[in-house]
N, C-alpha and C positions, 0 to 999 in steps of 0.2 A: 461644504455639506454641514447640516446642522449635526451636532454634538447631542447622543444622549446619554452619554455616560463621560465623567472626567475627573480622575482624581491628579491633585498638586502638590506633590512634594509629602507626601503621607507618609508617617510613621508610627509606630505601634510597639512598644517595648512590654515583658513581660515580669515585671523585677527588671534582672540586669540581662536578661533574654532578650536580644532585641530580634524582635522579629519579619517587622518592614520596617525601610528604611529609605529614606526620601525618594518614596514612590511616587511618579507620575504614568499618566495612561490616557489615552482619550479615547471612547467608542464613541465611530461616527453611525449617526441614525437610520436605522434600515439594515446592518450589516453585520457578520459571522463574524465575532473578536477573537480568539483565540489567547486564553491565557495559560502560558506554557510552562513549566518548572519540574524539578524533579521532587519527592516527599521531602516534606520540610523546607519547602524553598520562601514560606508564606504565603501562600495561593486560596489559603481557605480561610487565614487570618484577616488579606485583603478582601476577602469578601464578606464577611463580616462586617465590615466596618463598611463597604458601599449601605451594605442592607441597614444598617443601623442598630445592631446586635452588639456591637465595638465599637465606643467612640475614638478616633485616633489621639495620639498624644501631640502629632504636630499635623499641618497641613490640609489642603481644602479637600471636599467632595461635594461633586454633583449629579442628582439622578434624575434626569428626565426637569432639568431647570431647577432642581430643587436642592436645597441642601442638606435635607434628610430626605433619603430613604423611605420613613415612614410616613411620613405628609403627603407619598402619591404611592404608598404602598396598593395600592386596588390597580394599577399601570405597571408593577412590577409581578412577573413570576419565579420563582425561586427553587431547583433541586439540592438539596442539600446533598452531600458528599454522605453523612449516617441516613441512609434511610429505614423508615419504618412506616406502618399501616395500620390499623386498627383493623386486627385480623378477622373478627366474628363479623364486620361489614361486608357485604357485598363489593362488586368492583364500581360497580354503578352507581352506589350510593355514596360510596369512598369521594369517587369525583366527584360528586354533586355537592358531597357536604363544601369539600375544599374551595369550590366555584360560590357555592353562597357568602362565605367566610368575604371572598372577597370584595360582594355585592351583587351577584346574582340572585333575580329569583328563583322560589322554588322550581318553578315548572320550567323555567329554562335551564338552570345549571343541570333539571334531571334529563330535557333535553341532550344539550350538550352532550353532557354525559354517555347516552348511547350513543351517540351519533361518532364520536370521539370513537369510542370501543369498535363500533364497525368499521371506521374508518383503517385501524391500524391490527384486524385483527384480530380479536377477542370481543366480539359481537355475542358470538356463542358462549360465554362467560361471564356477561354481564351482570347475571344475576346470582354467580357462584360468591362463597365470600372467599376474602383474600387466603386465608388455612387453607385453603384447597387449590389455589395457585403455585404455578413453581416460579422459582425466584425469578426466572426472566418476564412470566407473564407481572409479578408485583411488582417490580421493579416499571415495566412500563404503564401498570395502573398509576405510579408516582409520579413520573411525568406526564401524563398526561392529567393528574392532579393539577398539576403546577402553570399548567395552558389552560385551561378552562375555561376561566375568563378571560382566553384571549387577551392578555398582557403588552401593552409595548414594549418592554424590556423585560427580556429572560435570561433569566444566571442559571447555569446549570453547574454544577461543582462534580468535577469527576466521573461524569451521566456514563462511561460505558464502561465502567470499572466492576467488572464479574459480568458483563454479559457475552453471550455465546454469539457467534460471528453471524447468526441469523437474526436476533435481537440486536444487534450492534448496528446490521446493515437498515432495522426499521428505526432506530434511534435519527441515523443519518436523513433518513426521510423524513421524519417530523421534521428537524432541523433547515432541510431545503423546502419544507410546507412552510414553515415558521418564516423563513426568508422571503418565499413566495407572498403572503399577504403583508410585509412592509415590517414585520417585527423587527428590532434589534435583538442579539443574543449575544452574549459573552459566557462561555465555557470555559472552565479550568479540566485540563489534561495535562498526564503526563506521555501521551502514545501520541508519538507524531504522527503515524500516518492518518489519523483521524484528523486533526488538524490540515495538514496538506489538502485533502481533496475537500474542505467544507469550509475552510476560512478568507473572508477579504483579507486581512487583517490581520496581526498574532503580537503580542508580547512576551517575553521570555523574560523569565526572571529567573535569580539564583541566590541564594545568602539573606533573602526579603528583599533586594537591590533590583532595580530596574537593567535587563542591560541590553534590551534589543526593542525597539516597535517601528514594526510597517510590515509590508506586504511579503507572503510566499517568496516572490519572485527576489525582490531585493534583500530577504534574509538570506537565499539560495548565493547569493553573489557576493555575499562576505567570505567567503570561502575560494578557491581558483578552481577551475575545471582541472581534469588530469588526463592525461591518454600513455595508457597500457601500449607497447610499442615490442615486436619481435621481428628479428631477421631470420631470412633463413641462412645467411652467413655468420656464424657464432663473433667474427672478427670486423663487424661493419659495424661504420660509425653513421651513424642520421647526419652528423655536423648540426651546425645551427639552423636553426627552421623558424620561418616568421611567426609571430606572437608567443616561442615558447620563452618564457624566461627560468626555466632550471630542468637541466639534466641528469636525472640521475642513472649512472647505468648499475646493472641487477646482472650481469653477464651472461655468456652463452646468446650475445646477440639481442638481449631483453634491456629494454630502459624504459623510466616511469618518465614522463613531460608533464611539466606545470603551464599551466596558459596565463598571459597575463591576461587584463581587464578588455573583453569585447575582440581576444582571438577569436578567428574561425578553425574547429576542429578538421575541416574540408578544406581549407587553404592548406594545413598543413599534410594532408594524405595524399596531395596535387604536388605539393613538394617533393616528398617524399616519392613520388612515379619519377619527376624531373630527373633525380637524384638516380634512379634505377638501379633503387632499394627495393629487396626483392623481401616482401613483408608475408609473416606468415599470420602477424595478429595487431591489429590497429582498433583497440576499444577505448571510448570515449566514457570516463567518469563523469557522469552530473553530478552534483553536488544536489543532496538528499537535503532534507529539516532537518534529519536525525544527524549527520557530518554537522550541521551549523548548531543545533542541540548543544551537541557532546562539545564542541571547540567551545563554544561559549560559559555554559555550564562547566566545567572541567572533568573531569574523569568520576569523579564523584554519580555523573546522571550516567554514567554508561549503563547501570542497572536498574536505575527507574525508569529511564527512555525503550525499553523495550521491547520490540514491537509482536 
């Protein structure tokens, strides 16, 4: 699949701050990147420097074939992580102006513009200015700032950071609309669960270090499954059971099971009948984002990863 986003080996020191450090990443075209880290991890520094805001001190970038940033900035859309608005505008106008900036005309970006608002909502405030918005309606006047001109590549930096779980859940839509007409997007978060249900794709960084890229599924799997396991006999042993490779027993008849690579959690509860173990609780741990987060990240992101 074609590439529209790819940085190689990128680093960015600030004095003796280093901040990224031999960063690479690839967004394939068309698809939810996900770029994950706890505060301070570099995530806004590296974006920066995609947009061409930062030049890096080592290493390549490419955006959309280019290697500035700003040479196809009218194909890129951008939510910056500080946002602000020029309050005495209108919401209607707010988009429009931002959509011309990019190279729309007047009478389309002011199109757009409504059509935008009705579409997510705030139809009926179109023509209020942003002063008299509450911060979740401004906050989605600013992204939908940043799409207006229909962008092939969209950066959103930290997009659902203060909003309330009914603003968060219209965020998530734009995001599958944006997918749906062919955009690429790459989002920085530090809340996995947004991640999980919206992303192809995700990177995780930690220290400005690269140290995880590919899919949901295969980040899920650096981690082992687990199963919660109870007797009703306090003095019964499971013995060995197929694909568990560690037993720990918790006593009073409780033991945790580690699975190795492509156990079946159901081969083993088939065992366990064979065996005529008489089970009061057999719970199967998946392995969350947030479990592959925190391992990778270290204890440090237990309180940024928050959900």
């Amino acid at each position: 699949m074609a590439v529209a986003l790819e940085l190689d080996g990128v680093s960015k020191s600030f004095g003796d701050f280093q901040a990224v450090q031999d960063l690479s990443l690839r967004v394939e075209q068309g698809s939810v990147h996900g770029f994950l880290g706890p505060n301070g991890a570099g995530k806004t520094t590296s974006l920066r420097m995609i947009l061409g805001m930062l030049l890096p001190d080592a290493g390549r970038i490419s955006v959309l074939g280019s290697s500035s940033a700003l040479a196809v900035r009218n194909r890129v859309g951008y939510l910056p992580e500080e946002k602000g608005l020029y309050r005495k505008m209108t919401a209607a106008d707010v988009i429009a102006y931002f959509a011309m900036l990019k190279g729309l005309g007047r009478s389309e970006a002011r199109r757009r513009a409504r059509a935008l608002l009705g579409r997510y909502g705030l139809g009926a405030f179109a023509d209020s200015k942003i002063e008299t918005l509450s911060k979740g309606m401004g906050q989605k006047v600013q992204v939908l700032s940043s799409i207006a001109h229909e962008p092939e590549l969209v950066i959103f930096d930290e997009p659902f950071s203060g909003l309330d779980p009914v603003n968060q859940q219209v965020l998530e839509e734009i995001v599958q609309d944006l997918r749906a007409r062919g955009a690429t997007l790459l989002f920085s978060t530090h809340v996995m669960a947004h991640a999980e249900r919206l992303c192809d794709r995700l990177s995780i960084v930690g220290g400005g270090r690269g140290l995880f890229e590919g899919s949901v599924s295969e980040a899920r799997r650096l981690l082992p499954v687990r199963i919660g396991l109870e007797t009703s006999d306090p003095s019964a042993d499971p013995g060995p059971l197929p694909g568990v490779v560690r037993r720990e027993p918790l006593g009073s008849g409780r033991w945790n099971l580690e699975l190795g690579p492509g156990a079946d959690p159901s081969v083993i509860l088939e065992a366990c009948f064979e065996r005529a173990l008489r089970l009061r609780r057999f719970e199967v741990h998946e392995t969350d984002l947030h479990d592959v987060f925190v391992h990778l990240v270290g204890p440090a992101a237990r309180e940024a990863s928050m959900r």
